[in-house]
RODRENDO-546876 format. One record per residue: x, z, y of N, C-alpha, C, CB in turn; residue in three letters. Coordinates in steps of 0.001 Angstrom, whole numbers, padded with zeros to 6 digits, always signed. Glycine has a CB too. Example, Ala and Ser with C-alpha at 12.3 -4.5 7.8 and 13.67 -1.06 7.14 Angstrom:
+013190+007800-005690+012300+007800-004500+013200+007800-003300+011308+009046-004473ALA +012850+007080-002250+013670+007140-001060+012900+007870+000030+014084+005725-000598SER 
! end
This chain:
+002524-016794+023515+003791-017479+023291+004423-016982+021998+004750-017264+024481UNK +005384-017663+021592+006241-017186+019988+007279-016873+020742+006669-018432+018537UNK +007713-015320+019723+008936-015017+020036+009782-015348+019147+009076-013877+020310UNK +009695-015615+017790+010521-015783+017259+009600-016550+015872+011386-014510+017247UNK +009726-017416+015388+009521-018179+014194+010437-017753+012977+009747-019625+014529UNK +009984-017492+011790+010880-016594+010918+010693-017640+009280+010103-014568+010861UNK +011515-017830+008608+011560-018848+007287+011702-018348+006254+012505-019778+007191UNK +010546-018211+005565+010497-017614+003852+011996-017643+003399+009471-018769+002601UNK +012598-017150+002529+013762-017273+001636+013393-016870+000615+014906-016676+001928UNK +013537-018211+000065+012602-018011-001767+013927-018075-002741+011173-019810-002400UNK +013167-017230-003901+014075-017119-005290+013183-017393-006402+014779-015596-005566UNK +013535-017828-006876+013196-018279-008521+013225-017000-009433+014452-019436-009207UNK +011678-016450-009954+011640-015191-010833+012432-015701-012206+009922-014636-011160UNK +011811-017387-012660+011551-017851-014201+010870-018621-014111+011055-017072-015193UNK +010872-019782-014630+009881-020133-015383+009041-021000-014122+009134-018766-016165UNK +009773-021463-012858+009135-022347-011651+008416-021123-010802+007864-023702-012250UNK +008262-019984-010907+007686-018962-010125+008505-018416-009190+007223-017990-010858UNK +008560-019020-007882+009345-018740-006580+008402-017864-006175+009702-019955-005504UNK +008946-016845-005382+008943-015778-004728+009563-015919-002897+009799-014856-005731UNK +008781-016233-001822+009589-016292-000615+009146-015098-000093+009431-017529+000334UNK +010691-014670+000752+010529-013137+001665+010395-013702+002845+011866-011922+001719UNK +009423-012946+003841+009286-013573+005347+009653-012410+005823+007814-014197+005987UNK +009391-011070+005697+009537-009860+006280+009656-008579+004895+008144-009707+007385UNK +011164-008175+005221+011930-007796+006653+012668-008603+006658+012640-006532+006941UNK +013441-009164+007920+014064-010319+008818+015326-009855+009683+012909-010881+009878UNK +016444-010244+009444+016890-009566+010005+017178-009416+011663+017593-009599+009352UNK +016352-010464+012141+015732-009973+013788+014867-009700+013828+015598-010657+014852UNK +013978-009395+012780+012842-009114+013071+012118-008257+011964+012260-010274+013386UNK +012328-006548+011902+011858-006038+010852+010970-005843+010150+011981-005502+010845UNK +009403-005777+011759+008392-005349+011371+007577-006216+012118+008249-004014+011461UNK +005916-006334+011915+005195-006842+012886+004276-005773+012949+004658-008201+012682UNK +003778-004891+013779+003198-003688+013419+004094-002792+012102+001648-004123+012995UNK +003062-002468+011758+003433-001537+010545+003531-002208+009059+002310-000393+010460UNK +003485-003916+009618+003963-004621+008687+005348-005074+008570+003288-005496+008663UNK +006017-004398+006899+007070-004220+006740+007953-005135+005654+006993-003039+006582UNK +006971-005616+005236+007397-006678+003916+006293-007916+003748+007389-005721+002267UNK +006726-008927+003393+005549-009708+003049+006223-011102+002296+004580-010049+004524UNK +005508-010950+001287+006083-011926+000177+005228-012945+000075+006271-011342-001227UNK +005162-014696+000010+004424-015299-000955+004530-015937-001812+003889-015724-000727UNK +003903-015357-003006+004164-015982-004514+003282-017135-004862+003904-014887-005678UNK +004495-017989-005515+003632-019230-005684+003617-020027-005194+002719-019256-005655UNK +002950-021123-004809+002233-021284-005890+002825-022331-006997+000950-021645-005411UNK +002392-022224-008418+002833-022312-009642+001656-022769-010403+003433-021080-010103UNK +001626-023472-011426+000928-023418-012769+001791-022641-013653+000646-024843-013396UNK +000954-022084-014245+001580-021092-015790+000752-022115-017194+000650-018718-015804UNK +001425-022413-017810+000704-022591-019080+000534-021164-020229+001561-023822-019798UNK -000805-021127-020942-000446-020036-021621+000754-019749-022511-001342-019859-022228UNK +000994-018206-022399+002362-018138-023041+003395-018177-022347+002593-019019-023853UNK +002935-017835-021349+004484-016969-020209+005052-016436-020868+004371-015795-019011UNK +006519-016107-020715+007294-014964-020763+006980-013532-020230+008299-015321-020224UNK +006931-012561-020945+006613-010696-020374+008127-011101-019061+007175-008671-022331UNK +008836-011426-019000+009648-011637-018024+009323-012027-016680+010342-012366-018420UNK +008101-012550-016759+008009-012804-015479+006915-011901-014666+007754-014208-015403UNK +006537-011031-015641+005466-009413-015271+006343-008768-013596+005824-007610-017196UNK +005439-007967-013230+005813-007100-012192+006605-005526-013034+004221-006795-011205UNK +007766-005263-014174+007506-004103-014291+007739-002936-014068+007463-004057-014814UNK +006949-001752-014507+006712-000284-013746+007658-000191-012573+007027+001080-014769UNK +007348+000216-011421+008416+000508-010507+007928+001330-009357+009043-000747-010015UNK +008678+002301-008123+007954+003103-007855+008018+002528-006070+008433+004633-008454UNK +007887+003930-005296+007202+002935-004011+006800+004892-003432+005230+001243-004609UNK +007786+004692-002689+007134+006092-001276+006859+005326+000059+008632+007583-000679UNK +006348+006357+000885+006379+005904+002458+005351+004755+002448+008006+005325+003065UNK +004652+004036+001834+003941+002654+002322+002746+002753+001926+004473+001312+001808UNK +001939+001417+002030+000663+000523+001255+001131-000138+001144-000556+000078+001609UNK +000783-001165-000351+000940-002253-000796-000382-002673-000803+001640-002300-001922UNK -000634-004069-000255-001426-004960-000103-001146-005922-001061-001445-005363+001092UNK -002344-006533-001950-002211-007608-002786-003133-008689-003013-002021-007167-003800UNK -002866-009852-002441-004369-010609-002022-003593-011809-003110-004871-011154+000196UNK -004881-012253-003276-004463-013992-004077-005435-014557-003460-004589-014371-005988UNK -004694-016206-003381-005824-017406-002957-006081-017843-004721-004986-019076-001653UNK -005223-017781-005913-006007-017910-006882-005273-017383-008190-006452-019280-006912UNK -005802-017357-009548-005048-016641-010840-005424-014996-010873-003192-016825-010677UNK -004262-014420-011337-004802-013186-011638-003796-012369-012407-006061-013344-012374UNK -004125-010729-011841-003146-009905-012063-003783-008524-012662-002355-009759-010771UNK -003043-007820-013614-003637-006938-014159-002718-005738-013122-003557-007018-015917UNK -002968-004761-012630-002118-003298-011833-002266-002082-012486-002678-002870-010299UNK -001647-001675-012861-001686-000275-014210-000867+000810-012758-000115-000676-016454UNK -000955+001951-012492-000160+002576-011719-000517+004356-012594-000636+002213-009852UNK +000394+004994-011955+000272+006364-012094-000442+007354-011901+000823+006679-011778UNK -001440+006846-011351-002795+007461-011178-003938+007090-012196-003273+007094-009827UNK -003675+006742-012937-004303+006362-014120-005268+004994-013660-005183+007720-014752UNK -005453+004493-012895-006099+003180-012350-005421+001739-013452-005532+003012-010383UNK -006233+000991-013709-006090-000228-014133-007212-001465-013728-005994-000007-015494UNK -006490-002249-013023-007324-003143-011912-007144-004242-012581-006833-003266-010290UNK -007967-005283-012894-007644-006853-012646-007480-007708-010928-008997-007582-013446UNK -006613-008107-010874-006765-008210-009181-007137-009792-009746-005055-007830-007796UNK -008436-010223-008469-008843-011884-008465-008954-012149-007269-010171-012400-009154UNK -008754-013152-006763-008723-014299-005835-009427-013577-004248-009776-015751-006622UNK -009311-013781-003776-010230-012820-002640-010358-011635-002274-011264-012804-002756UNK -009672-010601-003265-010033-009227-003290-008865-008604-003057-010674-008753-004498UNK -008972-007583-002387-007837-006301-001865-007746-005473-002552-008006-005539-000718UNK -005882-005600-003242-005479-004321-004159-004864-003497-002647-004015-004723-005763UNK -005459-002095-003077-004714-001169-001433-004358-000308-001815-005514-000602-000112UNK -002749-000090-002131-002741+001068-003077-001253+001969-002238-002480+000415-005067UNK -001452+003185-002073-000940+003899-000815-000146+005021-001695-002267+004543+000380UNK +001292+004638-001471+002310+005458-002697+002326+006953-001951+004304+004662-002917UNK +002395+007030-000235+002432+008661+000423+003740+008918-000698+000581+009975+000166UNK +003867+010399-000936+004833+010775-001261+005468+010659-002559+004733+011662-000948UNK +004776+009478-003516+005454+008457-004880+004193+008143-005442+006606+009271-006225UNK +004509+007273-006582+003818+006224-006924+004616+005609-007809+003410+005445-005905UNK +004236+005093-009062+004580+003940-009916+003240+003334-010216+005400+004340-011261UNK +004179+001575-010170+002696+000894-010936+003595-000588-011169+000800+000706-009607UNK +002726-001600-012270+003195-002294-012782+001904-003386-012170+003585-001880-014224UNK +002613-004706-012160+001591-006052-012137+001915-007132-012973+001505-006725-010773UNK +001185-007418-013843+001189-008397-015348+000333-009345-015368+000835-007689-016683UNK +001301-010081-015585+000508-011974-015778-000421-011852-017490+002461-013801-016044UNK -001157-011057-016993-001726-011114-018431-002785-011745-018661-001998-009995-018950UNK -003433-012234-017217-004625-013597-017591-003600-014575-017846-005866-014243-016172UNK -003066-015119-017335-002181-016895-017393-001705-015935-018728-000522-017751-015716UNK -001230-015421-019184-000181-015821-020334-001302-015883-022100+001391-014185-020332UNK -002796-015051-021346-003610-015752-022284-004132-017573-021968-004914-014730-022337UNK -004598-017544-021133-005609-018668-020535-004720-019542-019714-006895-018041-019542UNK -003507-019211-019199-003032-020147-018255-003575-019536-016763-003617-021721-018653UNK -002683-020154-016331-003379-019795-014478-002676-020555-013148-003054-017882-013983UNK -003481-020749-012155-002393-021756-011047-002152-019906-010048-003685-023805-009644UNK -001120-019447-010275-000772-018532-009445-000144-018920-007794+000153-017835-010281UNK -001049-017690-006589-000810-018500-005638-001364-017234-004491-001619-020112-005802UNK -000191-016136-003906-000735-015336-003602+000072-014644-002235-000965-014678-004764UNK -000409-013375-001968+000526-012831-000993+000842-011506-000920+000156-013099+000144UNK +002466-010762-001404+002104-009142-001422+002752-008582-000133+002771-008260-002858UNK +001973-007677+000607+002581-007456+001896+002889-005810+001769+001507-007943+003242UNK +003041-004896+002476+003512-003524+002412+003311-002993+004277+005398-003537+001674UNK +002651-002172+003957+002453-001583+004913+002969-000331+005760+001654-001540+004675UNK +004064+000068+006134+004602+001450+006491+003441+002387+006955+005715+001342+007672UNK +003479+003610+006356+002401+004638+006977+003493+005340+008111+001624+005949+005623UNK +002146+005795+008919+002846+006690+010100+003759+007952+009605+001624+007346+011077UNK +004132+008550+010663+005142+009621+010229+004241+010349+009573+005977+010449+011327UNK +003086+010806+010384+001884+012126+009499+001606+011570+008089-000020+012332+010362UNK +001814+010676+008036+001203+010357+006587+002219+009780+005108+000094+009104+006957UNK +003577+009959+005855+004157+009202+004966+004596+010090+003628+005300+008516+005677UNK +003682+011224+003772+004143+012339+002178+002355+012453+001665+005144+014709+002742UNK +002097+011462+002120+000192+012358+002050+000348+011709+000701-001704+011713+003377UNK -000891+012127-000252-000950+012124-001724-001091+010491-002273-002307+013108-002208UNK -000444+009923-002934-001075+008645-003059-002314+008376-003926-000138+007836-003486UNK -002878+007357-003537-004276+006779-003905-004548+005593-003890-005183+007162-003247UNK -005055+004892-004808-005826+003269-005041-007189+003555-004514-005988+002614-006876UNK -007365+002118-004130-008754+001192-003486-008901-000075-004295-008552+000641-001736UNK -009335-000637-004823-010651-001782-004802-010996-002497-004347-011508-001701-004717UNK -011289-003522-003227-012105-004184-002569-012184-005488-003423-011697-004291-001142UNK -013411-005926-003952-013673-006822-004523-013910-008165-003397-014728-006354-005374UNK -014065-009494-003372-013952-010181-002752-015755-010005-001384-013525-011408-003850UNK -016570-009818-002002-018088-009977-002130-018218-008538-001075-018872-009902-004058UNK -016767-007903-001042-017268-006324-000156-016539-007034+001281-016257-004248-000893UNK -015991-007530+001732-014953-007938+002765-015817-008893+003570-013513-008660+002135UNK -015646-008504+004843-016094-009638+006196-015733-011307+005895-015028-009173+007801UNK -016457-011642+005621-016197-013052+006043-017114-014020+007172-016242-013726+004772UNK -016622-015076+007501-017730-015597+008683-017061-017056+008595-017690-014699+010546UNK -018006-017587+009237-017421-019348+009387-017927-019777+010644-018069-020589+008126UNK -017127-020755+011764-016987-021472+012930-017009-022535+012587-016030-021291+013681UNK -016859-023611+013817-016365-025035+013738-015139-025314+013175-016294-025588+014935UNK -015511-025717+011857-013999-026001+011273-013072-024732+010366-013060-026366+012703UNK -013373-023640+010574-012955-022776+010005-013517-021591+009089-012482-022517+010748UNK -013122-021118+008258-013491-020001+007370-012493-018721+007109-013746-020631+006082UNK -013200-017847+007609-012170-016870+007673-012134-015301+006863-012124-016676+009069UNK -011703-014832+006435-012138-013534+005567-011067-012110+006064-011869-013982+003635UNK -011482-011158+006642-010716-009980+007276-010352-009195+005753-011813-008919+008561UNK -009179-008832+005817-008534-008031+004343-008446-006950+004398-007261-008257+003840UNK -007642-006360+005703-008263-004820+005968-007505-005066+007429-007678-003167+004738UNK -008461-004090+008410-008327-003326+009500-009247-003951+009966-007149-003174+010229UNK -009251-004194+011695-010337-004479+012153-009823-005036+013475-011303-003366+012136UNK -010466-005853+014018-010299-007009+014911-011703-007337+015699-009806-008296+014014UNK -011834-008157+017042-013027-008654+017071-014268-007887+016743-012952-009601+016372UNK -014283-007001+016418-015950-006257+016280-015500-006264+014652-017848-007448+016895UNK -014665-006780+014089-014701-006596+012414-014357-005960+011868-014345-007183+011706UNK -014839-004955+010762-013644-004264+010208-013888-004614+008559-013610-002455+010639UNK -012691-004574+007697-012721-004606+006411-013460-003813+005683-011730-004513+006045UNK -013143-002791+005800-014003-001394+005378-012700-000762+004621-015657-001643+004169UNK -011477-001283+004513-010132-000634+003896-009544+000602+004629-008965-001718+003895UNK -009687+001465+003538-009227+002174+004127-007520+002366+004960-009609+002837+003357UNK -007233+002610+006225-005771+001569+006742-005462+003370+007248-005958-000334+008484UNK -004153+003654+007712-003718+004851+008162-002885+004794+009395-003047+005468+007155UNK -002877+003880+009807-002807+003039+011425-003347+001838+011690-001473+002691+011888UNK -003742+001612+012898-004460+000432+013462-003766-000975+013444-004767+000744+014859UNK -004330-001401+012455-004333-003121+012161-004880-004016+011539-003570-003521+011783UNK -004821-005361+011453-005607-006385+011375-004990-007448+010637-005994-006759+012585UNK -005672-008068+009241-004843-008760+008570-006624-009600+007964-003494-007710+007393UNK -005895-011364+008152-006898-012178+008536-006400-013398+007346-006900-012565+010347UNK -007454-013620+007116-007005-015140+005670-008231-016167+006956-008093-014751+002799UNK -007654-017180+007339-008094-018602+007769-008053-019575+006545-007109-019188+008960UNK -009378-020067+006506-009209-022097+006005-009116-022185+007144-010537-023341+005206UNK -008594-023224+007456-009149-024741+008727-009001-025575+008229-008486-025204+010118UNK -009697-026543+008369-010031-028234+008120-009184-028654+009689-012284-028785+008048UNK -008841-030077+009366-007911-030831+010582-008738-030697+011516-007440-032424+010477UNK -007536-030488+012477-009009-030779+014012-009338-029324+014164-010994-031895+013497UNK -009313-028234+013690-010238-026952+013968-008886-026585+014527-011135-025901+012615UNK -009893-025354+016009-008507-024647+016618-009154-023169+016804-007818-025425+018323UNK -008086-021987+017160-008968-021338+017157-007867-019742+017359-009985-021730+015810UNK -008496-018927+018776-007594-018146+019312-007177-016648+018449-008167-017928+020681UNK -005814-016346+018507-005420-015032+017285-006262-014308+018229-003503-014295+016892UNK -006776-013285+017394-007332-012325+017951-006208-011057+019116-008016-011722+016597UNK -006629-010821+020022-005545-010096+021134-005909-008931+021457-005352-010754+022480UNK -006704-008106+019896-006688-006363+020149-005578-005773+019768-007751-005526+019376UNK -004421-006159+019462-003254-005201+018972-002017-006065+019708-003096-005044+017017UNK -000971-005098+019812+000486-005413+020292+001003-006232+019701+001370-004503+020285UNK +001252-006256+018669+002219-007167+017681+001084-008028+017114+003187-006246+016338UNK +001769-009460+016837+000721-009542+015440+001645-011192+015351-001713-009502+015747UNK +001407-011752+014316+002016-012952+013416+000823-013907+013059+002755-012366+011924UNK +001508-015068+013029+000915-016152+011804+001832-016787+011245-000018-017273+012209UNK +001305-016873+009796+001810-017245+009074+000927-018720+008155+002154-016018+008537UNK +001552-019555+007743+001344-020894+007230+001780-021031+005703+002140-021896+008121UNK +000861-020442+005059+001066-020885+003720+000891-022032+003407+000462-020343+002946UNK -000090-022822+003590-000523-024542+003372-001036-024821+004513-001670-025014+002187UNK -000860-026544+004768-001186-027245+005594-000092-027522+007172-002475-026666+005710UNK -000306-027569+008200+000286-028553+009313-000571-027703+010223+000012-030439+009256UNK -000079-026549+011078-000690-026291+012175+000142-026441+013556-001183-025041+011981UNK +000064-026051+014435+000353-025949+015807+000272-024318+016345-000711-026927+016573UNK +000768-023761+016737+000850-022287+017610+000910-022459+018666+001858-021375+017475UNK +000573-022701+019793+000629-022577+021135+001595-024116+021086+001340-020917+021802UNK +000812-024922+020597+001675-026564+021070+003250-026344+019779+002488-026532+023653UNK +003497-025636+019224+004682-025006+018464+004408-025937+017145+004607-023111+018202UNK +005065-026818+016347+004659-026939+015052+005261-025510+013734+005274-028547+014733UNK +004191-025444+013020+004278-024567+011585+004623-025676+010686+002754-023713+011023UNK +005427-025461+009974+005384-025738+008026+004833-024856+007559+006734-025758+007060UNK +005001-024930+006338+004479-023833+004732+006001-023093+004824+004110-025007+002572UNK +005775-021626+005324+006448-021252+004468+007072-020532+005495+007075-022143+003573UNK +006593-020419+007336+007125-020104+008008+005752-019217+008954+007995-021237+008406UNK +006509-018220+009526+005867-017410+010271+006337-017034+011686+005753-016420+009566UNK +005402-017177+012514+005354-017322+014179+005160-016255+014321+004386-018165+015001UNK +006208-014930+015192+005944-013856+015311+005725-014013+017178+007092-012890+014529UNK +004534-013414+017798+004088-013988+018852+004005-012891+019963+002836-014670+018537UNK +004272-013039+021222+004190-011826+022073+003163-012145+022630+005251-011447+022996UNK +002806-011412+024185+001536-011298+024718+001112-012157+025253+001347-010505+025395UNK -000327-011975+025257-000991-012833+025998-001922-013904+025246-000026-013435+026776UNK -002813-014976+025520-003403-015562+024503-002785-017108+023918-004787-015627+024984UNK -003212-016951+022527-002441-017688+021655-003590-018497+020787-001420-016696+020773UNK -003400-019991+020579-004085-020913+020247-003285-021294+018332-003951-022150+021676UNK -004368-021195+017622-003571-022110+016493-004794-023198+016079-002952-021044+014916UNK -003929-024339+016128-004629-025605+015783-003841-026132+014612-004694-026675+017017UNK -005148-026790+013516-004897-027643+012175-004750-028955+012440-005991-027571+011152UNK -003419-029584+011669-002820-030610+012451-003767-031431+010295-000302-030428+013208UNK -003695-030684+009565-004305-031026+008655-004820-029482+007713-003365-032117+007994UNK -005701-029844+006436-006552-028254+005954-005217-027941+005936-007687-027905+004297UNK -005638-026452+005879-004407-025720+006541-004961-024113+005973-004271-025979+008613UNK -004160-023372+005165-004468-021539+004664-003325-021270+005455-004338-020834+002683UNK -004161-020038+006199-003016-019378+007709-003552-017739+007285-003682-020077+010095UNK -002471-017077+007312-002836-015379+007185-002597-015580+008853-001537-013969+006018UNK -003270-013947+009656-002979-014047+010591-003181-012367+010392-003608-015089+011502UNK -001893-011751+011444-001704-010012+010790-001168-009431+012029-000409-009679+009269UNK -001257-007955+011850-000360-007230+013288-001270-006133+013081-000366-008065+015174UNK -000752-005201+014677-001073-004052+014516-000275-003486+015391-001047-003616+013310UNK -000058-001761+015177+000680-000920+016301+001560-000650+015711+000158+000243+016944UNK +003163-000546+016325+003935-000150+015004+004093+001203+015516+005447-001009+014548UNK +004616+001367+014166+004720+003188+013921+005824+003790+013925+004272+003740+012644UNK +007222+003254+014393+008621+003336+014450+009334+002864+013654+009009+004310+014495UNK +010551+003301+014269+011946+002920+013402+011625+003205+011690+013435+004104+013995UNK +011793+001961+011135+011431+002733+009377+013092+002317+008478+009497+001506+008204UNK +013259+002749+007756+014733+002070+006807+013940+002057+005311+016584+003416+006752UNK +014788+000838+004641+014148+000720+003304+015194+000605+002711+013170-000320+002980UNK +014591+000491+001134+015738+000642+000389+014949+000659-000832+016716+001877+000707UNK +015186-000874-001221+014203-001306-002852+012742-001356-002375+014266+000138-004376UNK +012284-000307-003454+010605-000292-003336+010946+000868-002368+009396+000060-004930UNK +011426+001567-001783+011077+002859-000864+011071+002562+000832+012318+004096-001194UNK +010197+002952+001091+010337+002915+003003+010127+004267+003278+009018+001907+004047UNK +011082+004516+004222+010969+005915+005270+011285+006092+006536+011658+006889+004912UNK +011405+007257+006983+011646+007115+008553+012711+007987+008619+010404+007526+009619UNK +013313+008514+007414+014383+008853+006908+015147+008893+005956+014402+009392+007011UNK +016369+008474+005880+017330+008545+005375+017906+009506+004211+017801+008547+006232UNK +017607+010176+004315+017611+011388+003071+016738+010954+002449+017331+012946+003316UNK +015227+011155+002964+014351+010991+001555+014269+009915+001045+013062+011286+001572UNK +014986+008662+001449+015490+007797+000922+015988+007825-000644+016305+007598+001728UNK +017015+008965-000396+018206+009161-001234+017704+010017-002130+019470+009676-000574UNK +016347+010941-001657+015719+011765-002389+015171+010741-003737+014575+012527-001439UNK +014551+009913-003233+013434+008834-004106+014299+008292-005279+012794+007310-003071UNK +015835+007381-004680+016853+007021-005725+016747+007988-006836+018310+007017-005167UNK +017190+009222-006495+017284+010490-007610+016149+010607-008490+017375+011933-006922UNK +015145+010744-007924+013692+011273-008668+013486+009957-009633+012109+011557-007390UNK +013791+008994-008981+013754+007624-009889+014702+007357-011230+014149+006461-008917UNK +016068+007487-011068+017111+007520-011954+016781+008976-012602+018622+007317-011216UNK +016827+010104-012311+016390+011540-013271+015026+011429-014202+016040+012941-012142UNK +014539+010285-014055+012690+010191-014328+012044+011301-013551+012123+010476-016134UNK +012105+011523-012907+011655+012457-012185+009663+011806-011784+012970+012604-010736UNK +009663+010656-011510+008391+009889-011136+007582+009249-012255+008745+008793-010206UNK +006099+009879-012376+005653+009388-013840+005284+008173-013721+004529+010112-014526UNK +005381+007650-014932+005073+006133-015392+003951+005680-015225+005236+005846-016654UNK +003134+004481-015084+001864+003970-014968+001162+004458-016207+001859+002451-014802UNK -000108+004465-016268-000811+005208-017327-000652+003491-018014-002652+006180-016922UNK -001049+003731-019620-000605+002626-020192+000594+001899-020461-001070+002060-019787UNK +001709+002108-019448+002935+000770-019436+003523+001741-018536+002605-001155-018764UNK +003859+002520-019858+005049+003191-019517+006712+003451-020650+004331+004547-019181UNK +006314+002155-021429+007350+001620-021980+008960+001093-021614+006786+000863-022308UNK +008847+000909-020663+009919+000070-019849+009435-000264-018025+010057-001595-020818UNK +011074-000031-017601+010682+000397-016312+011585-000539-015388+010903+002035-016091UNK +011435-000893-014264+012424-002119-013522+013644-000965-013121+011542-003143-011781UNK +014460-001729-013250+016224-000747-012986+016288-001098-011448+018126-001571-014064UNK +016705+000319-010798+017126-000003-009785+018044-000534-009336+017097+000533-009411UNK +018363-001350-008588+019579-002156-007750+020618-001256-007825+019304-002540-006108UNK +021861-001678-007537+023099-000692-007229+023269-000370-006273+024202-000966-007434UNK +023640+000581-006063+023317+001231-004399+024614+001595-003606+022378+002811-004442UNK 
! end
């Protein structure tokens, strides 16, 4: 059954590039240890974007950031000296533990153009882990589970479900799922974890007899749950165990309040080093 159905709230970066927030909600913070989840896009860029519409340098305790695209492309510079091109299929997994800066730049589209069209989610780490050292991952598209049914195509991003696992490295138990369906295909969320969501980026589905739009997410309680394509249809499907009470604040998540206030400081003092490369200019924090 759905407990609650939740509605992107999109903003305009520049330049036709909307940005919708689905999570955090304010009935609904987390789904597991999923704590944020954005989808960007989708857009055409002609070459010759604006640097304005870049991700830049900015920092990030307490979490994982997850960064998947259905298409285009992103360059990730962070403080660990890593520089990634992120493409279409592939898992950026990059785990701030006790800080982190990193930047994401439209620097394919603003040579070549690009149809940008993607999803960044954030992951809260458990209490044991939320000071552990941060570190980047990789997963190219070609390393990740994929499989195909009647009607559907599906690719696991990280955790593990069903006998599957991503091979990502995750620091609590969960499961985050990219569906095609073609009309007519149906097909049950997987029911190894407590929490878990779908979400409807494109197409016309059904949740348990429930209609989806684009742009909305079915947060679902127990028991088994059906999603059917009312037409083709891209469905993330996500969850997990949650890991407690968390508070945020900007790029920072914690399970406390001080080190909250700690992160503000270290951020405004420069206290947190810059991405290797692009460490020219840095995103200002909000007013607090």
């Amino acid at each position: 059954m759905i407990e609650l159905i939740i509605d992107k709230r999109s903003r305009d970066l520049g330049g036709g590039f909307e940005v919708g927030r689905v999570l955090p909600f304010a009935r609904r913070r987390m789904v597991g240890p999923f704590i944020f989840f954005d989808q960007m896009g989708p857009v055409d860029f002609e070459p010759g974007i604006a640097r304005e519409l870049d991700v830049r340098p900015h920092p990030h305790i307490g979490l994982s950031t997850v960064t998947y695209l259905y298409s285009g492309a992103m360059t990730h510079r962070d403080s660990l000296g890593f520089k990634q091109e992120i493409k279409p299929g592939a898992v950026n997994w990059m785990t701030a533990g006790k800080g982190i800066t990193h930047s994401e730049r439209l620097e394919h589209a603003r040579m070549h153009g690009a149809h940008m069209h993607g999803i960044q989610a954030w992951v809260a780490l458990p209490n044991e882990d939320e000071e552990t050292d941060p570190a980047f991952w990789h997963h190219p598209a070609s390393s990740l589970p994929v499989w195909s049914e009647k009607g559907l195509r599906g690719r696991m991003i990280a955790g593990a479900a069903e006998g599957m696992d991503a091979g990502v490295r995750v620091n609590s138990p969960l499961f985050y799922m990219h569906w095609d369906m073609d009309a007519g295909s149906s097909r049950a969320v997987p029911s190894d974890h407590p929490e878990r969501a779908v979400y409807l980026t494109e197409g016309a589905i059904e949740v348990d007899g429930v209609a989806l739009k684009p742009g909305q997410m079915a947060v679902l309680g127990k028991g088994d749950v059906r999603v059917s394509a009312q037409t083709p249809s891209t469905v993330m499907v996500l969850g997990g165990v949650p890991v407690g009470e968390r508070f945020i604040f900007w790029n920072f998540v914690s399970s406390s309040k001080d080190r909250l206030e700690q992160a503000k400081e270290d951020w405004i003092q420069g206290r947190m080093k810059m991405p290797d490369g692009d460490d020219f200019e840095k995103s200002p924090m909000p007013a607090v």
